[in-house]
TILO-135426 format. One line per 8 residues: number of its first residue (from 0); their letters; for each residue x, y, z of C-alpha. Coordinates in Angstrom, 3 decimals, padded with zeros to 6 digits, m for minus. Layout:
BEGIN
NUM> a> X,Y,Z; ...
! end
This chain:
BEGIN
0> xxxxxxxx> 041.724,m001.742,011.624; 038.190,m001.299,010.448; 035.627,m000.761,013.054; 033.127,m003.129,014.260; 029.550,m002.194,013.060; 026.832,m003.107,015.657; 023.242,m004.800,014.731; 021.205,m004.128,017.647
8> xxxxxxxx> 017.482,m003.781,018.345; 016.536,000.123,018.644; 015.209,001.473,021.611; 012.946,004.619,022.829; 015.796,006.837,022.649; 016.812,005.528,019.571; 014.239,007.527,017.588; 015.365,010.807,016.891
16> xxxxxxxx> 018.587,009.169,015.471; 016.420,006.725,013.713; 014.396,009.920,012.125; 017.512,012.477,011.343; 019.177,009.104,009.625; 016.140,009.173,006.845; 015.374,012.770,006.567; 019.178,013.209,005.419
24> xxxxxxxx> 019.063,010.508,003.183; 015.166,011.102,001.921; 015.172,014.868,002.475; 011.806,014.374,004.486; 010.779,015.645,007.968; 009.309,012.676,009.540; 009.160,013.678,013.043; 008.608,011.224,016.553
32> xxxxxxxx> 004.814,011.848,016.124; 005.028,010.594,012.573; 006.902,007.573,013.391; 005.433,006.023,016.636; 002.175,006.327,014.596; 003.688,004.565,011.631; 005.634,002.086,013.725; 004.487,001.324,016.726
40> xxxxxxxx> 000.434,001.949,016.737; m000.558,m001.089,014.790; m003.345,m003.361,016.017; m001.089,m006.229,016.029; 001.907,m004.422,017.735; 004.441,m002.395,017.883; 007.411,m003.058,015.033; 010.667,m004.737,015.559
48> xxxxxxxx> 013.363,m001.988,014.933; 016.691,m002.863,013.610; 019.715,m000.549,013.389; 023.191,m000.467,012.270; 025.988,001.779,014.632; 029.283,002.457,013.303; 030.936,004.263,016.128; 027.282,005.583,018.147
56> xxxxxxxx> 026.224,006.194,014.371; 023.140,004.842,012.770; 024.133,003.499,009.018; 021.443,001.230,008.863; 017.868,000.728,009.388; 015.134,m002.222,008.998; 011.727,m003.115,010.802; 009.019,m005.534,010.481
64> xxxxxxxx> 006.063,m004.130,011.320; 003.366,m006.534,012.673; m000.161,m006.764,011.132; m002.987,m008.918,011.603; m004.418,m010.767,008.642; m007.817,m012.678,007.943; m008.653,m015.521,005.643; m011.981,m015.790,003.709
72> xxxxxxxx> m012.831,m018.263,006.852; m012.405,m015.207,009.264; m008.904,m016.963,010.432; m006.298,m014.375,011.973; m002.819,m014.549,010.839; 000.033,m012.387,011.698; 002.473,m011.447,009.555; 005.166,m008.749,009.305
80> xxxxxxxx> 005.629,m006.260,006.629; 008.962,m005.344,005.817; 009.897,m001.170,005.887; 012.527,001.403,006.068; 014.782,m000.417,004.330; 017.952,001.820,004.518; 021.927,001.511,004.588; 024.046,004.403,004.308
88> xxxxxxxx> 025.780,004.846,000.652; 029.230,004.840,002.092; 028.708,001.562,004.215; 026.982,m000.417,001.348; 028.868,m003.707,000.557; 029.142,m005.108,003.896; 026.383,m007.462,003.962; 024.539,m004.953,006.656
96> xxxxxxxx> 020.797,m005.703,005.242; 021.544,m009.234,005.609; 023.061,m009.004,008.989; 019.971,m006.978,010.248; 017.394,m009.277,008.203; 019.220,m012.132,010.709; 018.092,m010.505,013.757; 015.055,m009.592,012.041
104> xxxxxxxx> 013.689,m013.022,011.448; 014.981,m014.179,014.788; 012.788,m011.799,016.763; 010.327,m012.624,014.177; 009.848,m016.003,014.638; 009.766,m015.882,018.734; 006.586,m013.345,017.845; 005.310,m016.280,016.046
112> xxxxxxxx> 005.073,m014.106,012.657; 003.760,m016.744,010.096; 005.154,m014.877,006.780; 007.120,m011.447,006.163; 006.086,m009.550,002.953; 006.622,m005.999,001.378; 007.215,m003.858,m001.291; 010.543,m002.932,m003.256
120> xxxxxxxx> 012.245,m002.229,m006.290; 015.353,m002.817,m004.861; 014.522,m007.526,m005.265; 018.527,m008.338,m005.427; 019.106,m008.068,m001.602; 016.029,m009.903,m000.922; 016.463,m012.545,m003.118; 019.838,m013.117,m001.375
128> xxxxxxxx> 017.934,m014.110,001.885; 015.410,m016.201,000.521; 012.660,m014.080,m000.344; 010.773,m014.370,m003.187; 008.483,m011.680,m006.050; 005.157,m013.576,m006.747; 003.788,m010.847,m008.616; 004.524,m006.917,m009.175
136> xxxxxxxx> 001.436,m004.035,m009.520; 000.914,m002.193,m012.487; 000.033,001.832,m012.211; m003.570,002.240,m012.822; m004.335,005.860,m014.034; m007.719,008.262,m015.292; m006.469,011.580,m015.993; m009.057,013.943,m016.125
144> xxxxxxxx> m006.496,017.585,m016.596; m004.231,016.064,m019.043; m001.460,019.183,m018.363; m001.824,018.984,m014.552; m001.276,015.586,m014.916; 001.626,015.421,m017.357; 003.447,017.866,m014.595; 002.911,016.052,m011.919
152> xxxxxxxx> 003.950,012.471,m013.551; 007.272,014.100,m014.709; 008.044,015.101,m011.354; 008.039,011.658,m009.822; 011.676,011.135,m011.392; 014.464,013.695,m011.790; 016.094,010.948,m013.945; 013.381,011.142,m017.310
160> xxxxxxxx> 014.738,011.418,m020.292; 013.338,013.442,m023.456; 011.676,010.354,m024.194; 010.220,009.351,m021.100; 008.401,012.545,m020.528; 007.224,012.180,m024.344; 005.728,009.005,m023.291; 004.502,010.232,m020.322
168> xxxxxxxx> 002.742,013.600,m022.057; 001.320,011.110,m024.263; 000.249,009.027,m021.834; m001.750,012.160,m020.236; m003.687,012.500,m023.757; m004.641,009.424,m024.162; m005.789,008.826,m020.586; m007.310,011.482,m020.964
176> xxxxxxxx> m009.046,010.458,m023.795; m010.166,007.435,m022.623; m011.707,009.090,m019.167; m014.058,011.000,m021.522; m015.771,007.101,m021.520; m017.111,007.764,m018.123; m020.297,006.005,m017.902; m023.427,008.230,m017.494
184> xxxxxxxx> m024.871,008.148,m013.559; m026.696,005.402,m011.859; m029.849,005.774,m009.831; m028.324,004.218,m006.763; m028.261,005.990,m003.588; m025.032,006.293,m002.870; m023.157,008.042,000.544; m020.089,009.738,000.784
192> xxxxxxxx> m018.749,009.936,004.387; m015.177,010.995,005.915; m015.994,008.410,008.050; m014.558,005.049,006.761; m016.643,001.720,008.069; m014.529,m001.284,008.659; m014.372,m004.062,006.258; m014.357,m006.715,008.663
200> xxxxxxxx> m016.721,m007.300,011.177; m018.363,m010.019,012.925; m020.816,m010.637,010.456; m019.220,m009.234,007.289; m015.890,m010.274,005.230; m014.978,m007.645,002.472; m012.647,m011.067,000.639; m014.873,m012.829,m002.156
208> xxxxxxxx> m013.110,m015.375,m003.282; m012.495,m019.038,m000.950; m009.024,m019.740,m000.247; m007.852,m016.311,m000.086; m006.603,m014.075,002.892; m005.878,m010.547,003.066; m005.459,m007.713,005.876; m007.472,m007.654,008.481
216> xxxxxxxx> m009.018,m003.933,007.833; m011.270,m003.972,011.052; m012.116,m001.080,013.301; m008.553,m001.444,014.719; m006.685,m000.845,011.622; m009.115,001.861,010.111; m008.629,003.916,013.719; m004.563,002.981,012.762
224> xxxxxxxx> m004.204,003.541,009.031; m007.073,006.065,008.250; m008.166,007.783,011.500; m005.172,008.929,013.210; m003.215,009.225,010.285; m001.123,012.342,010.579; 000.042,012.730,007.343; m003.325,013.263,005.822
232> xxxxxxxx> m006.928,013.678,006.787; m008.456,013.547,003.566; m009.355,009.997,003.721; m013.268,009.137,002.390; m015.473,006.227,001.673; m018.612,006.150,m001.069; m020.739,003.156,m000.391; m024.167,002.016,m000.851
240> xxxxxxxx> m025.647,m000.692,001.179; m028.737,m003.186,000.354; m030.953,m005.253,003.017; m028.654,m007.652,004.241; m025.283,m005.689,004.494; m022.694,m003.605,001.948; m023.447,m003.442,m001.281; m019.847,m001.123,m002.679
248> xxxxxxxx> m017.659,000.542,m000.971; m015.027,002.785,m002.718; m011.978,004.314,000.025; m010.396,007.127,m001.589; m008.103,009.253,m000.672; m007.088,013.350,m002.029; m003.666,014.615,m001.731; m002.309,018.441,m001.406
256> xxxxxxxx> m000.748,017.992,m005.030; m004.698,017.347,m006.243; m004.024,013.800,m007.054; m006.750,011.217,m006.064; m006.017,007.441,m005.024; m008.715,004.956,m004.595; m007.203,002.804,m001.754; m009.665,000.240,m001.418
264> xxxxxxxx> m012.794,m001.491,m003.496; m015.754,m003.520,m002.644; m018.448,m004.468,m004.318; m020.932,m007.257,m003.230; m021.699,m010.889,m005.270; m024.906,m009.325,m006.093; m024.075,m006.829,m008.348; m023.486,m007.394,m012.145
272> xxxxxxxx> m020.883,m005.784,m014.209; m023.420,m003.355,m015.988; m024.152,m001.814,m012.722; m021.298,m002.071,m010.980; m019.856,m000.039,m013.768; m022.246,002.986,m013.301; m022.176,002.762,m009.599; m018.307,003.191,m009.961
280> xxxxxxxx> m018.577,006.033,m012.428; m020.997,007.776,m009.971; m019.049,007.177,m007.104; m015.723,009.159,m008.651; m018.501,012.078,m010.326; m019.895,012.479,m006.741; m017.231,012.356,m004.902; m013.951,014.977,m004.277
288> xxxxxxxx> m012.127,012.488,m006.981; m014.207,014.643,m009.538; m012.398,017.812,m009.530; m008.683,015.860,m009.289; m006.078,016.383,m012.202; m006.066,012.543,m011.903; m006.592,009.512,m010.171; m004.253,006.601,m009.485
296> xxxxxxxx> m004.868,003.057,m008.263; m002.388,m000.245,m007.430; m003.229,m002.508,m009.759; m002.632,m006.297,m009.215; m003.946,m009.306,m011.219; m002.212,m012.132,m009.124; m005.536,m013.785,m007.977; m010.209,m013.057,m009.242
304> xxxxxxxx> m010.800,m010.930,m006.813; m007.768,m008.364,m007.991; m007.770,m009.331,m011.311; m011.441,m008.033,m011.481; m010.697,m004.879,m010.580; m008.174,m003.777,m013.080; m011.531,m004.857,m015.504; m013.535,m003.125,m013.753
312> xxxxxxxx> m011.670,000.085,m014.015; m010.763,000.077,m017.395; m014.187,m000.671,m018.127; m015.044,002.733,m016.891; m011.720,004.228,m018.680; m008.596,003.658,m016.939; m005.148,002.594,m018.074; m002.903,000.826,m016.931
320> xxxxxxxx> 000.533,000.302,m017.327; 003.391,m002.496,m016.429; 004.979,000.141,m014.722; 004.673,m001.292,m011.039; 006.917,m001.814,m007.802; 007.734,m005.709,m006.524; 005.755,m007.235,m004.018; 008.439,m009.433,m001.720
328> xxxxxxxx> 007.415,m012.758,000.444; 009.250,m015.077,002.724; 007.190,m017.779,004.485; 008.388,m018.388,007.788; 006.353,m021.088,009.119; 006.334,m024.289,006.955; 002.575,m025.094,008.939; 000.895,m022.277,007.419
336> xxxxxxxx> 000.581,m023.288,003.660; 000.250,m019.207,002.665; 000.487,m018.936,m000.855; 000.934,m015.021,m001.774; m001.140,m015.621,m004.560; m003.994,m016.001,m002.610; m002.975,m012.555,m000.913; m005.982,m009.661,m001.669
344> xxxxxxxx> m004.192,m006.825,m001.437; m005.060,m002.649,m002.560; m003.536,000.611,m001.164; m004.686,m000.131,002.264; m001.285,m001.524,002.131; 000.381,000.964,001.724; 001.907,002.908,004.658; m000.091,006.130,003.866
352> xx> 002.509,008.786,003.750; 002.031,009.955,000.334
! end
C-alpha cells in the first residue's frame, strides 16, 4: 500500500528541513538567516509555506510570498509571487504541485491576495491550474571583456553543445563590438551612492505611463530587497535630480563573478532621448559597471514604459536576445481588473540571490 503524502502548511521548525530539502537538490547552502530574510521579511508579510511529507520527509515545497504593489494612481495592491517551486524527482507524477497550489490559493485568498504571479521555465504545471504567460523577458547584454564573458556565459549550462557555445563566443564578439558605440560623456552631474533612495514616496511615483501598476519599491522594500540583503552588499544607485524631484536613476548591482546587472531604471518625462542616452552611457563609465566583463539586464517589451527601455539600451549598444524565462499570472479576484500587461516590472523582481 502506497503511503499517504501530507500537504500541510510549514511551520518554525520546519525550516531547516525546508533548507537541507533545496541545498540537496540545488547544491546551494541557503542557511535560516538566508531564508527568513527571503521569506518572511517582506513589507507586506511573511510568505505562505507549503510542504509535501512522505513519511516525516519533505518531497515538496511551494510559497507565495506577499508583496505590496502600487498603481500609477498611488493605489496599493497585494499580490503574491510564486517561489521555491520544488518536488522531489522520485515523487514527480503525483499531482503534488497541484495539491500544494490548492492550499496555496486557499490561504491566499483569506489574505485577500488580488493576483499570484512569477517566473518559470517550467509553464506546463502552471498552465494545468489556470495560470497563464502574458509575456516572457529577453536577456539584455553589453560585454565589455569579450573572453571573460564568453566563460562565464558557457558556464550557465552544463548542457551546451559545440554549437551553442559557438553562438555564444560569437555572441561575446559582437556584443562586444557593439559596446565600443558607447556614447561619449554628458555634462550632467550625476551621483553614485551605495545608498539606494526609494522609488515611491509620498510625492513621487517612479511608473510613467497611466493605467499601469508595478511594485511598490518604497523605503520598506529597499530596507527588504537591497539593504539587508545577505547575499550581496554590492547594491548602488547613479541618479541625478533637477528642481522639482528625480531626474534618472540607474540601480545596479556587481557580483563576485564580475558580472554587472542594472536592476532598475528611471528616467523623468523631461528628458529627451539624445540626453537620456549620454546620461546612461555616463552613468555605466562612472560607475563600478565600468570595469565588469559584462553587464546584463531583464528585458521586457509587454507595455511603453518597458518597451522603452530595451530602446534605450540598445541605443547605447546592447543586445538582446529572445532568450528569456516565462513570466506566470493567475488573477484571483474577478474585482480587480489587473491586466499583467500593464505590470512594470525590472530586476527589482527578482529575489536577489544571484
Amino acid at each position: 500500500m502506497e503511503k499517504e503524502i501530507v500537504i500541510r502548511l510549514a511551520t518554525p521548525s520546519d525550516t531547516e528541513a525546508i533548507n537541507s530539502f533545496y541545498n540537496n537538490v540545488y547544491k546551494s547552502d541557503r542557511d535560516n538567516l538566508k531564508f527568513n530574510w527571503e521569506f518572511n521579511s517582506s513589507p507586506a508579510g511573511p510568505s505562505i509555506y507549503v510542504i509535501a511529507e512522505l513519511e516525516k520527509r519533505i518531497v515538496g515545497t511551494q510559497c507565495i510570498i506577499p508583496y505590496n504593489m502600487i498603481t500609477s494612481d498611488n493605489k496599493t495592491i497585494l499580490s503574491g509571487k510564486s517561489e521555491d517551486t520544488l518536488v522531489a524527482q522520485d515523487q514527480r507524477g503525483k499531482k503534488i504541485f497541484e495539491k500544494m497550489y490548492a492550499l496555496l490559493i486557499e490561504e491566499c485568498k483569506k489574505k485577500k491576495i488580488e493576483c499570484i504571479w512569477g517566473f518559470t521555465y517550467a509553464t506546463k504545471p502552471f498552465f494545468r491550474l489556470g495560470f497563464t504567460v502574458p509575456f516572457k523577458s529577453s536577456m539584455g547584454l553589453m560585454v565589455l571583456n569579450s573572453a571573460n564573458a564568453e566563460k562565464y556565459l558557457s558556464s550557465r549550462s552544463s548542457k551546451n553543445s559545440a554549437l551553442d557555445k559557438l553562438k555564444i563566443k560569437g555572441l561575446s564578439y559582437f556584443s562586444k563590438l557593439k559596446g565600443l558605440t558607447l556614447l561619449p560623456n554628458s555634462s550632467v552631474a550625476l551621483e553614485v551612492d551605495a545608498q539606494v533612495d526609494a522609488l515611491i514616496t509620498s510625492n513621487f511615483n517612479y511608473l510613467t505611463q497611466q493605467g499601469t501598476f508595478g511594485l511598490k519599491l518604497d523605503k520598506e522594500f529597499m530596507d527588504y530587497r537591497i539593504s539587508t540583503n545577505p547575499y550581496s552588499s554590492n547594491y548602488y544607485e547613479v541618479r541625478s535630480r533637477e528642481a522639482n524631484g528625480l531626474k534618472f536613476s540607474m540601480v545596479y548591482h556587481v557580483s563576485n563573478d564580475n558580472v554587472g546587472y542594472i536592476i532598475h531604471l528611471y528616467a523623468s518625462a523631461s528628458l529627451k532621448s539624445p540626453e537620456l542616452r549620454k546620461i546612461l552611457a555616463q552613468s555605466i563609465r562612472q560607475s563600478d559597471l565600468a570595469p565588469c566583463d559584462l553587464i546584463r539586464f531583464w528585458g521586457f517589451d509587454h507595455n511603453p514604459q518597458n518597451a522603452t527601455e530595451i530602446k534605450l539600451l540598445k541605443s547605447i549598444g546592447f543586445t538582446f536576445i529572445k532568450r528569456g524565462i516565462s513570466f506566470v499570472w493567475l488573477n484571483l479576484s474577478k474585482e480587480s481588473g489587473l491586466d499583467p500587461s500593464n505590470f512594470v516590472i525590472s530586476r527589482m523582481a527578482s529575489q536577489g540571490t544571484d
